[in-house]
FIVO-533231 format. One line per field, with one value per residue: residue number from 1; residue in one letter; x, y, z of N, C-alpha, C in turn. Coordinates in nm, 2 decimals, decimal comma, always signed. Layout:
BEGIN
seq <- NUM_... $
type <- A_... $
n.X <- X_... $
n.Y <- Y_... $
n.Z <- Z_... $
ca.X <- X_... $
ca.Y <- Y_... $
ca.Z <- Z_... $
c.X <- X_... $
c.Y <- Y_... $
c.Z <- Z_... $
END
This chain:
BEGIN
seq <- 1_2_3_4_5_6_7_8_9_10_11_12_13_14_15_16_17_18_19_20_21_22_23_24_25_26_27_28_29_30_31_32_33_34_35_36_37_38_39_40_41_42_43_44_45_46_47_48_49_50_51_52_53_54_55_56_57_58_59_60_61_62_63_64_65_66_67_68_69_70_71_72_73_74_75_76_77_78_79_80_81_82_83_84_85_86_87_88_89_90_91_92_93_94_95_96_97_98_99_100_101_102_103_104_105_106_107_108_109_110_111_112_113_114_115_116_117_118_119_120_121_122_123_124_125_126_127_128_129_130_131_132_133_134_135_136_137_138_139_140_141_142_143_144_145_146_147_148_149_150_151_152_153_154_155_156_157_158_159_160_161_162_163_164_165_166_167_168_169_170_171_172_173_174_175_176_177_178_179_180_181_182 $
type <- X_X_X_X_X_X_X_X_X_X_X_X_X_X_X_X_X_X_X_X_X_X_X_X_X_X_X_X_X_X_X_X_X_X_X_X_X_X_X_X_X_X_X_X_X_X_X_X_X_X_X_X_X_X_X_X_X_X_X_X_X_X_X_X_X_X_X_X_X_X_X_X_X_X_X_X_X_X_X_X_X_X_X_X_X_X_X_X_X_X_X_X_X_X_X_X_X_X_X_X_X_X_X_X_X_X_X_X_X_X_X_X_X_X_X_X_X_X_X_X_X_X_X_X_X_X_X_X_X_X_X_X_X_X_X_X_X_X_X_X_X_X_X_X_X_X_X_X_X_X_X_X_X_X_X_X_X_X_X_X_X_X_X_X_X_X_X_X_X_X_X_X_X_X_X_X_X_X_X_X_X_X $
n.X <- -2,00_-2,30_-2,58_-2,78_-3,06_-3,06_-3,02_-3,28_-3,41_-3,42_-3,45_-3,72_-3,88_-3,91_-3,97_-3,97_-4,03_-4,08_-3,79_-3,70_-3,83_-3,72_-3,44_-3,51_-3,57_-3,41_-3,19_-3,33_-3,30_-3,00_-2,98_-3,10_-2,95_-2,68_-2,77_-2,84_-2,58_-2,41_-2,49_-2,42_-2,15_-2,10_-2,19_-2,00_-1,77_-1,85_-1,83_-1,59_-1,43_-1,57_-1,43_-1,18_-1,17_-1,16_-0,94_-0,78_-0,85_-0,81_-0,52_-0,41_-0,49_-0,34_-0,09_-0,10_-0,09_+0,18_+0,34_+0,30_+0,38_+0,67_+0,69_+0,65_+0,90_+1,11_+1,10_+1,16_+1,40_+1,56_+1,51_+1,65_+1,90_+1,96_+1,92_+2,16_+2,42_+2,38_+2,43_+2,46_+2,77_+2,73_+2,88_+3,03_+2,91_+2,76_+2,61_+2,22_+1,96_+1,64_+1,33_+1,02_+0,88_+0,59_+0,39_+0,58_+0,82_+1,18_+1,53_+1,89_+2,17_+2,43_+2,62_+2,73_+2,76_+2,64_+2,35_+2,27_+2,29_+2,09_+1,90_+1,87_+1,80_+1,96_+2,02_+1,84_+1,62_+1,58_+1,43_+1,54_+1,45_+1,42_+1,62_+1,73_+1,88_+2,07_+2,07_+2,13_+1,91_+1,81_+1,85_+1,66_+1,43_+1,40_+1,37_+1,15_+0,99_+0,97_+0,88_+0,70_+0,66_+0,89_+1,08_+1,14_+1,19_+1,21_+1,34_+1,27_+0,99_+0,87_+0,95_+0,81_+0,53_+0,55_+0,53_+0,27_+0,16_+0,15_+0,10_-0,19_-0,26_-0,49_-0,42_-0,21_-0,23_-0,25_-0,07_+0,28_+0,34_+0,64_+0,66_+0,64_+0,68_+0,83 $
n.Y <- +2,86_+2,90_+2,74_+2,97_+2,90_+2,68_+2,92_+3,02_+2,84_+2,86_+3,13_+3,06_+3,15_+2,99_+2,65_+2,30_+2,14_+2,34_+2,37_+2,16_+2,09_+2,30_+2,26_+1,99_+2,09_+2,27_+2,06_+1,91_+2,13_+2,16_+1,91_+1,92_+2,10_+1,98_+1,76_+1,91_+2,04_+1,86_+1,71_+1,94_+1,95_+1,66_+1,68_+1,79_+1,68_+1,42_+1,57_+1,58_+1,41_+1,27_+1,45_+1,37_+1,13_+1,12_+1,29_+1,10_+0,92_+1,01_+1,09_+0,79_+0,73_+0,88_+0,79_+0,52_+0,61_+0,70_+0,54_+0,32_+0,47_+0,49_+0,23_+0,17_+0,35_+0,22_-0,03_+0,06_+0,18_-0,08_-0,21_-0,10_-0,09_-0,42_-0,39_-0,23_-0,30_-0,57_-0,55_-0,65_-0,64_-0,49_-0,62_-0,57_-0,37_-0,58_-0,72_-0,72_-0,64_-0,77_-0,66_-0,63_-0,38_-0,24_-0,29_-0,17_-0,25_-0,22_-0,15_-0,29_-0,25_-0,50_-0,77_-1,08_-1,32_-1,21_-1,17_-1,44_-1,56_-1,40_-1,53_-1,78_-1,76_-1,64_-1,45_-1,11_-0,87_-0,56_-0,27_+0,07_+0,39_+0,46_+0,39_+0,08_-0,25_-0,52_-0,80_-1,14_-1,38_-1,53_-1,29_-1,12_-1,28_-1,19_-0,89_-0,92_-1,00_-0,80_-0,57_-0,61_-0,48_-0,32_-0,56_-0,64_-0,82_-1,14_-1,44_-1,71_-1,68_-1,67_-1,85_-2,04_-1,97_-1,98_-2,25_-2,32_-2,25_-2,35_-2,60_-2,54_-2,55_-2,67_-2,78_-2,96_-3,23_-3,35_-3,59_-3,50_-3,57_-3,78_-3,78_-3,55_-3,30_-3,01 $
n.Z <- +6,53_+6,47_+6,20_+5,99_+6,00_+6,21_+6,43_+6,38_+6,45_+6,70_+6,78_+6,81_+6,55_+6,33_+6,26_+6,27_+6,07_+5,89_+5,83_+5,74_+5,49_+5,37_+5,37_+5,19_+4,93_+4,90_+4,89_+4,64_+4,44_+4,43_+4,32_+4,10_+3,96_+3,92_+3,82_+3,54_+3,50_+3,44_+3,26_+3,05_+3,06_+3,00_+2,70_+2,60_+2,62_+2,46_+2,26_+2,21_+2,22_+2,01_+1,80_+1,86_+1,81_+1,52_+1,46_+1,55_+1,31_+1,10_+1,16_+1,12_+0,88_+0,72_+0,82_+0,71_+0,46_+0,42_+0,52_+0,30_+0,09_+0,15_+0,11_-0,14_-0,22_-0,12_-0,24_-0,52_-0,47_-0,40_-0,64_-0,84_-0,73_-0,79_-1,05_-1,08_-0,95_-1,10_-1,40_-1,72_-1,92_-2,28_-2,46_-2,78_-3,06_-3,28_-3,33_-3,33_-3,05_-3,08_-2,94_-2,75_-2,61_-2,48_-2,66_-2,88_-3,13_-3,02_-3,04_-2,94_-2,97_-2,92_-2,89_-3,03_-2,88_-2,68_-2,77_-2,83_-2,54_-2,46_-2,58_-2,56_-2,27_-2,07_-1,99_-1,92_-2,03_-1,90_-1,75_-1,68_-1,54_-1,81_-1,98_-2,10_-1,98_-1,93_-1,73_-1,52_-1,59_-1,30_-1,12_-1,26_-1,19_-0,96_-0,94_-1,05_-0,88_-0,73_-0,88_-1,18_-1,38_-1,44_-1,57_-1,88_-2,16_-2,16_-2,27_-2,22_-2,09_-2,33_-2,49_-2,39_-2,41_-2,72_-2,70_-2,60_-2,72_-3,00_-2,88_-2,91_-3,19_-3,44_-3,65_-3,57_-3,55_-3,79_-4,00_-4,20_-4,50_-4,61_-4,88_-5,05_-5,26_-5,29 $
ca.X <- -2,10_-2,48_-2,62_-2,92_-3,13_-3,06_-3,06_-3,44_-3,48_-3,37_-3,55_-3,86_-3,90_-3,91_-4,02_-3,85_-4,11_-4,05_-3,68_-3,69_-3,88_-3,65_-3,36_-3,59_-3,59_-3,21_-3,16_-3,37_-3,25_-2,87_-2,93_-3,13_-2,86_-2,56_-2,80_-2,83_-2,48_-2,40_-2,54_-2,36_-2,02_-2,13_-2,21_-1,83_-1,68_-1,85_-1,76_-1,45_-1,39_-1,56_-1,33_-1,07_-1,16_-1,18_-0,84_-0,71_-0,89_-0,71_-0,37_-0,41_-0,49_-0,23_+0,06_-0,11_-0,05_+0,29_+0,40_+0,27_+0,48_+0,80_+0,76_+0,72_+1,01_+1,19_+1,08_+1,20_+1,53_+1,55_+1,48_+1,78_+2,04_+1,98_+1,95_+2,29_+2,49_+2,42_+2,39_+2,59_+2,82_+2,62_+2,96_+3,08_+2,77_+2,85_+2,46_+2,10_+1,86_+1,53_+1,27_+0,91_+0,80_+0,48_+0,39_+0,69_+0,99_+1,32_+1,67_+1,92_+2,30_+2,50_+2,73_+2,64_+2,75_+2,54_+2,22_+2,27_+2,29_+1,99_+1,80_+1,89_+1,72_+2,03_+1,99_+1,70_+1,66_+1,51_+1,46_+1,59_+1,49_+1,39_+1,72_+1,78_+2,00_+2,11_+2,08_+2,13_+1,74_+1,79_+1,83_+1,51_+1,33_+1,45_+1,35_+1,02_+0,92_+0,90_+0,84_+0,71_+0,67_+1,08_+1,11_+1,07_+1,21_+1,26_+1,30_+1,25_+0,93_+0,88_+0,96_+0,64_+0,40_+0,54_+0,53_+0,15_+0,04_+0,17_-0,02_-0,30_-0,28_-0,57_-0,36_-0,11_-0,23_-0,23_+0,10_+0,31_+0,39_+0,76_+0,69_+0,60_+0,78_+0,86 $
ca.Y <- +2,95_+2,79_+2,82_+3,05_+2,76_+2,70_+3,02_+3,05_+2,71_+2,88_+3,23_+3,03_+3,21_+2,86_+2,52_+2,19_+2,09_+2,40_+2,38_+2,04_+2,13_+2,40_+2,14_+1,89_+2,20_+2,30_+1,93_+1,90_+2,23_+2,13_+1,82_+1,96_+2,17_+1,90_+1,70_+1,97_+2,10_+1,70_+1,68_+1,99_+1,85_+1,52_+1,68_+1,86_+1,51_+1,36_+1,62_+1,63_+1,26_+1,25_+1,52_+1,31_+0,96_+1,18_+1,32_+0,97_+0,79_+1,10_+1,01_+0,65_+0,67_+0,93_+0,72_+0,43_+0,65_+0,76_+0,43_+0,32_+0,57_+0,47_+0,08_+0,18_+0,41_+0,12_-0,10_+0,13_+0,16_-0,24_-0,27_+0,01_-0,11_-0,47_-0,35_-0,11_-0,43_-0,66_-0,54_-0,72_-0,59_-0,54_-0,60_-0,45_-0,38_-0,65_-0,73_-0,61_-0,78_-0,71_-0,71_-0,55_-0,33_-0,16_-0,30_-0,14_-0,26_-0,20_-0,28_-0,28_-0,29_-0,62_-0,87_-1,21_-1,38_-1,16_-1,21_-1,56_-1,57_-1,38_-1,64_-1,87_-1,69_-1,67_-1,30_-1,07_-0,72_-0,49_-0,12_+0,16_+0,53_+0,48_+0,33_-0,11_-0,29_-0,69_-0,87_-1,23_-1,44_-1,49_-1,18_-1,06_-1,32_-1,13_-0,78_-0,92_-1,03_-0,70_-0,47_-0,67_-0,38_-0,34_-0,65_-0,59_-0,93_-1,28_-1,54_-1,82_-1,70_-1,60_-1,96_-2,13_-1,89_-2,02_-2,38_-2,29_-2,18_-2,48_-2,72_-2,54_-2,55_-2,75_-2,88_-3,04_-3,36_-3,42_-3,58_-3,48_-3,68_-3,76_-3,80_-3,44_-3,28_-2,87 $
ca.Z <- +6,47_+6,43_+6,08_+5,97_+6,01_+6,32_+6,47_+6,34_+6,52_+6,84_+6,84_+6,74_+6,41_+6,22_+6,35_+6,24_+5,97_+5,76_+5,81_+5,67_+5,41_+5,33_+5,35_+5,09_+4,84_+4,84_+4,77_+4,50_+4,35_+4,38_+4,24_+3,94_+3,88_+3,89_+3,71_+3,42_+3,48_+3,43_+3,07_+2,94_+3,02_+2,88_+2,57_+2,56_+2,71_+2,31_+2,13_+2,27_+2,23_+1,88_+1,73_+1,91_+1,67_+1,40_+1,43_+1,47_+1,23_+1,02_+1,14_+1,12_+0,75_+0,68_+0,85_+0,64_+0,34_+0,41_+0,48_+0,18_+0,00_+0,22_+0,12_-0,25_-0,23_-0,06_-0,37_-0,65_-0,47_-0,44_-0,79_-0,87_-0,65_-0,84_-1,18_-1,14_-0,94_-1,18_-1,51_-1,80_-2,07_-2,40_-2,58_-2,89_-3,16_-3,39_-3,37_-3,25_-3,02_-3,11_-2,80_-2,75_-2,51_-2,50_-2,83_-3,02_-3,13_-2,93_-3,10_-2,85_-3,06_-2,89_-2,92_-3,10_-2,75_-2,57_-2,81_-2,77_-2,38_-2,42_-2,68_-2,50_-2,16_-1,91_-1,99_-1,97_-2,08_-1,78_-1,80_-1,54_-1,59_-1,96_-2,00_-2,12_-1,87_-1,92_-1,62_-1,54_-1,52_-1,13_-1,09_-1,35_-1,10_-0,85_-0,99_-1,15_-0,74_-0,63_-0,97_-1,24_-1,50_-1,49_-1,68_-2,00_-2,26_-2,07_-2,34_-2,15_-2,09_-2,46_-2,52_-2,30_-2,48_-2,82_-2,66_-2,53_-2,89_-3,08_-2,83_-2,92_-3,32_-3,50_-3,75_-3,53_-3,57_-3,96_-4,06_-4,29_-4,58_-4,67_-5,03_-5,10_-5,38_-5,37 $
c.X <- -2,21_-2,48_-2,72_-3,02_-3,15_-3,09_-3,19_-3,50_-3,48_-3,44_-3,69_-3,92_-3,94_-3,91_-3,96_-3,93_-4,04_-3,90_-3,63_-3,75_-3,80_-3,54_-3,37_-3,53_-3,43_-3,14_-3,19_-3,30_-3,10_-2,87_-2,99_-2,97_-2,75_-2,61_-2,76_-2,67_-2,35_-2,38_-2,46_-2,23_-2,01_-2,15_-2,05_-1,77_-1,72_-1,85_-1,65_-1,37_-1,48_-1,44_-1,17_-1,02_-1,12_-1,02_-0,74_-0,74_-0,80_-0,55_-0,37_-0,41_-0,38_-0,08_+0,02_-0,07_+0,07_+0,38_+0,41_+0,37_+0,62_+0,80_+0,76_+0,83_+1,19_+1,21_+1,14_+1,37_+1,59_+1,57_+1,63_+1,89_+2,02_+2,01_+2,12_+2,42_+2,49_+2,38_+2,50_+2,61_+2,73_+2,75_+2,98_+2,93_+2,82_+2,67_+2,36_+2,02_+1,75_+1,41_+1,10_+0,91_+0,71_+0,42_+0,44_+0,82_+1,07_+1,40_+1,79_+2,08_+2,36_+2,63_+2,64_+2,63_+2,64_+2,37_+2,19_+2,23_+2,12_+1,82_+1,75_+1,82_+1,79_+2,03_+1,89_+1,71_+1,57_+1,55_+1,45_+1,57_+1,51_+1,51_+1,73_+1,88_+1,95_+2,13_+2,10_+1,97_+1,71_+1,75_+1,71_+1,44_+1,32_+1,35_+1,19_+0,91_+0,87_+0,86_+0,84_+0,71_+0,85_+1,12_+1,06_+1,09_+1,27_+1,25_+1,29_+1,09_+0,82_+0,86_+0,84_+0,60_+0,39_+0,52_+0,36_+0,09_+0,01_+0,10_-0,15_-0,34_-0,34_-0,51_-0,24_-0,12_-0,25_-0,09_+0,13_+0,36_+0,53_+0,75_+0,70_+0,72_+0,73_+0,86 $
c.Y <- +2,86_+2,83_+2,89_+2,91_+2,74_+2,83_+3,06_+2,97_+2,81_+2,98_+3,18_+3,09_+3,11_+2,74_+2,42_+2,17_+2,20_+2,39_+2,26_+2,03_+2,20_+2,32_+2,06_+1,98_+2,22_+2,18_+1,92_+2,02_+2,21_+2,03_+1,85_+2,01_+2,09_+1,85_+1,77_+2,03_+1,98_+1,71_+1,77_+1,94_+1,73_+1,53_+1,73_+1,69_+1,43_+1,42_+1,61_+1,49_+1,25_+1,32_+1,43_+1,21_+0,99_+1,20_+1,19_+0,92_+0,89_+1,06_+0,88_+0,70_+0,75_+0,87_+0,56_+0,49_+0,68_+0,58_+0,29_+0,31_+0,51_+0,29_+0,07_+0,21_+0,31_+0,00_-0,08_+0,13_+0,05_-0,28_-0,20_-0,08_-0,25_-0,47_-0,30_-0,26_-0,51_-0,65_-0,55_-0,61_-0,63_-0,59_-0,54_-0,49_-0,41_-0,72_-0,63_-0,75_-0,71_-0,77_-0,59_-0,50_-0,22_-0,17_-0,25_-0,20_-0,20_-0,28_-0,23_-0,34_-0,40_-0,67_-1,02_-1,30_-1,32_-1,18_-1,35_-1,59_-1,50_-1,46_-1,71_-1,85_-1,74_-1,51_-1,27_-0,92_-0,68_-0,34_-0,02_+0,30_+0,54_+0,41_+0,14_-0,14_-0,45_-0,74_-1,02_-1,27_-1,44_-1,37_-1,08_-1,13_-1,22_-0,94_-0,78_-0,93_-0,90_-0,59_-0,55_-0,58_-0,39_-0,46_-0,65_-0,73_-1,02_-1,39_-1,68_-1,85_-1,71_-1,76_-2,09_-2,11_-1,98_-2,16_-2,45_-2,34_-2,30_-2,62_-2,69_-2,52_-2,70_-2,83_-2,98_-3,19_-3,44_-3,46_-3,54_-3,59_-3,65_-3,75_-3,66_-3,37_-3,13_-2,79 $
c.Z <- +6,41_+6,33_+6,10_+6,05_+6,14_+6,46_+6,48_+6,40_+6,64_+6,89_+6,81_+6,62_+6,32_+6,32_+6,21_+6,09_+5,85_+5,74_+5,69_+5,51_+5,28_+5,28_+5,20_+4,94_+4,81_+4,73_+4,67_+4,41_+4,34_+4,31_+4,08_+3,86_+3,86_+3,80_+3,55_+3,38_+3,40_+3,28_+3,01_+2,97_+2,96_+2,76_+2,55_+2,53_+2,53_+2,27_+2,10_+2,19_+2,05_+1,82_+1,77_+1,80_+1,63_+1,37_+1,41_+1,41_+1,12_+0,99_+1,10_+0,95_+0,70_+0,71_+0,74_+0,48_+0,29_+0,44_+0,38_+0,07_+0,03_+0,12_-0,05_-0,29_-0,18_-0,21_-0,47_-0,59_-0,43_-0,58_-0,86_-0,84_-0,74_-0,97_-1,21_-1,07_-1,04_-1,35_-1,55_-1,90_-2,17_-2,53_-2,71_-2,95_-3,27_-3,42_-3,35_-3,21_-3,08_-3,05_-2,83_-2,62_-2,49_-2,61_-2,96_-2,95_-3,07_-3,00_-2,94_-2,92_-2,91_-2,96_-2,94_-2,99_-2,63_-2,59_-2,81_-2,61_-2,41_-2,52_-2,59_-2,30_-2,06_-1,90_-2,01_-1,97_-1,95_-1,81_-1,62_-1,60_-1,74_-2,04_-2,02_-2,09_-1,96_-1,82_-1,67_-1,51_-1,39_-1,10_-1,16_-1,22_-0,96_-0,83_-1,02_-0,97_-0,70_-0,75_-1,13_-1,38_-1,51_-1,61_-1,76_-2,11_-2,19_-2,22_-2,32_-2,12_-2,24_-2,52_-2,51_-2,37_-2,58_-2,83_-2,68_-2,67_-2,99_-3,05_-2,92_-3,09_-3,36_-3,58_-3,68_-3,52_-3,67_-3,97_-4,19_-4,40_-4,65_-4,80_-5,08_-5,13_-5,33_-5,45 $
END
């Protein structure tokens, strides 16, 4: 089966020039139209693909937030599981320690062995759920690595400070005189 075209070539109705012509013209008009039919997919194809970023730049920060969440949640129950393992007897209340935190007093009833141990800073007070635990110092170091708020009275470090202060007192370099009467 000949095309139109041809057939028109054949009863003489149309001569080669205009056919070619005709030909020239189709072309151009299909290619306009791919051309233009081109661009509106290309605009879908970036919308398509922006909304795309978008949604992951969304996830991305939301798995950045949630795991976040996870490696605090991982921290707080780190800090738990040490505090509830190794937390010392406060022995009988035969004393009181007396510790700051938040700039108020805290008494915390003891044992004279235990207020010692913790003078002496092989014990440190740490707080759990509003609650004062006794650990051993390693283990405050331990506690203080990953949640340094928990640790509430180190006297070891308590001790520096008071070390610190004393360097830095103006009169430390007057001597005293033995003779001096009371």
């Amino acid at each position: 089966m000949a095309s139109l075209q041809d057939q028109l070539l054949k009863a003489g109705l149309a001569d080669k020039s205009s056919a070619r012509q005709a030909r020239q013209e189709k072309r151009k008009k299909q290619k306009l139209k791919n051309k233009n039919k081109q661009d509106v997919v290309d605009e879908n194809k970036v919308a398509a693909q922006q909304a795309l970023d978008e949604k992951k730049a969304r996830d991305r920060q939301l798995n950045e937030q949630q795991q976040k969440e996870r490696e605090e949640r991982s921290v707080a129950a780190q800090v738990r599981q040490l505090i509830t393992l190794n937390s010392q007897s406060k022995g009988k209340d035969e004393g009181v320690l007396n510790f700051t935190d938040n700039n108020l007093v805290k008494r915390m009833p003891v044992s004279e062995a235990v207020r010692k141990l913790v003078t002496q800073g092989r014990l440190t007070v740490v707080r759990l759920d509003e609650e004062y635990h006794l650990v051993p110092t390693p283990v405050a170091d331990k506690i203080a690595q990953r949640d340094e708020a928990s640790v509430i009275y180190r006297a070891d470090t308590k001790a520096e400070d008071q070390a610190a202060s004393e360097e830095d007192d103006w009169y430390a370099d007057f001597e005293i005189p033995d003779d001096l009467t009371w």
